[in-house]
Steps between C-alpha positions, in 0.01 A plus 500: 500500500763311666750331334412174636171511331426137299527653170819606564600184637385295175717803300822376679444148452384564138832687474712228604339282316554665166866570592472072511357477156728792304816309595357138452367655123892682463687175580248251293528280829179266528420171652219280532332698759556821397555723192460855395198482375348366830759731694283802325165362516524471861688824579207681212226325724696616809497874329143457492370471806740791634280715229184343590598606866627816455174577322322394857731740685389745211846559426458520094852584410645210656234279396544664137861436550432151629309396203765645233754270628274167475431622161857486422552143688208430275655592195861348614266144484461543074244507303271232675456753770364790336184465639594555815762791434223699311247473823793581737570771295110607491479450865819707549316805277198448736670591786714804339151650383469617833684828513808374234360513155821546346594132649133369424574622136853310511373187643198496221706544180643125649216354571424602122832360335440117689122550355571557171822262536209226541242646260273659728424778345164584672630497846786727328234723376404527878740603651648747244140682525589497866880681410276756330281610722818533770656680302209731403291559912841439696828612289346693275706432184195536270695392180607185616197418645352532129772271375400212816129517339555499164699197566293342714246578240691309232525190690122488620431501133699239411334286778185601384423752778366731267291716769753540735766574220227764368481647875853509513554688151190743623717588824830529309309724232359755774837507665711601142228759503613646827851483358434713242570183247190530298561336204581174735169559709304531159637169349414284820150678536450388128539100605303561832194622256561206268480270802197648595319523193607120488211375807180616557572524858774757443350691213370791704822573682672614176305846491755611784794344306397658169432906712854368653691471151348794368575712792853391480530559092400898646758486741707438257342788298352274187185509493475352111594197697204560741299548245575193313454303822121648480473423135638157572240437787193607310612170241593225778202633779236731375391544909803656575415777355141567709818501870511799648914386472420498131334844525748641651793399335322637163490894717834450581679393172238739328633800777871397353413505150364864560793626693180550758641498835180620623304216376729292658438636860144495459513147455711388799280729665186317394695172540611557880140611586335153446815313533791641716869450293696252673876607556586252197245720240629804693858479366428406123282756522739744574731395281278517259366829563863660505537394186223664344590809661860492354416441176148677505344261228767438256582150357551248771609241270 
């Protein structure tokens, strides 16, 4: 690309003109024509379209780049402004999420702190879900990517998003479960099943959430709290127990309670033969199942 391209013209001229509106803002020199404020709306609006066409030229650094410093002009204008900082910052993310996720992540969390500076905690909610799945399929830090959605989570319930702060919960849970953090995946699967149980339209999904729970009380090598989670079923949703996730969750905790290792094989046998074990099920399960061998049917409590 050569360096007279146009987006790198508008950069130089966007440059200049911010060097024009730092030392009007550091000397407190106005007039009637011209302040700071104006000085940095016009260089932030200048910053702009260098991003917008850097993004043509597919350059998504710059543009990135571009786009973080009309955010700051933005935020240099006060409070009246934060509007437009928090989509400058949004755009700037945008543009990092192709191939910079570290930078995307960055230029989020500020889009975030001028949303919730306003009160908008939905579109907050938004884009934190969008932190956590970065940081879960492209920098693969899985525990912060549980603490994004159970935040995000948090503020879609207090908007009164309550299925999309149930989805988010229900991804956070599976993730603590890959993690190894049961007791975490167990309490978030227990307010995905009350949110279920909650609509008709939801109520059969909890069957998966309930064998999910229960698989991950095993992992954790207590199956009295499996088996309370069946007990409790059979009082809340008597139809649960006719699932062939009900059915075999009872082999399983039942295998455990026998020190029955056997038992336990048979049924992921049967299991995989109508139903093939997704990688998720695969690694409670094997969790699970090295804990019954270690202990060979003692108390798991």
């Amino acid at each position: 690309m050569a360096a007279t391209s146009q987006a790198v013209s508008l950069l130089l001229k966007a440059q200049k003109s911010l060097q024009k509106a730092t030392s009007s803002a550091s000397s407190g020199f106005s007039s009637w024509f011209s302040n700071s404020t104006t000085n940095y709306e016009t260089t932030g609006d200048l910053f702009q379209q260098t991003g917008n066409q850097f993004k043509l030229e597919k350059r998504f650094k710059e543009a990135g780049d571009a786009f973080r410093e009309e955010a700051k002009c933005r935020e240099a204008m006060g409070d009246d402004a934060r509007n437009e900082a928090a989509s400058a910052w949004w755009n700037a993310a945008k543009a990092y999420k192709q191939g910079y996720p570290d930078l995307a992540v960055d230029a989020l969390s500020h889009t975030i702190t001028q949303f919730c500076a306003t009160g908008k905690f939905r579109q907050a909610a938004d884009r934190e879900k969008e932190i956590a799945q970065i940081y879960v399929k492209e920098l693969n830090d899985i525990k912060r990517g549980c603490e994004s959605y159970d935040q995000a989570a948090d503020w879609y319930d207090q908007e009164d998003s309550k299925a999309t702060a149930t989805s988010c919960r229900r991804d956070a849970a599976d993730l603590y479960a890959e993690l190894g953090d049961y007791t975490a995946a167990i309490d978030r699967y227990k307010k995905v099943a009350e949110s279920y149980m909650d609509s008709p339209l939801t109520r059969f999904n909890v069957k998966e959430v309930w064998l999910r729970q229960g698989l991950c009380a095993l992992a954790m090598g207590d199956f009295t709290q499996a088996s309370n989670l069946l007990s409790y079923t059979r009082t809340i949703d008597p139809t649960f127990q006719t699932t062939r996730e009900a059915k075999f969750l009872s082999t399983l905790t039942d295998a455990f309670s026998q020190g029955d290792v056997e038992m336990f094989t048979n049924a992921l046998v049967e299991w995989d033969h109508i139903s093939k074990l997704d990688n998720w099920k695969t690694g409670i399960l094997l969790a699970a199942k090295q804990k019954l061998q270690a202990d060979d049917g003692g108390d798991y409590r």
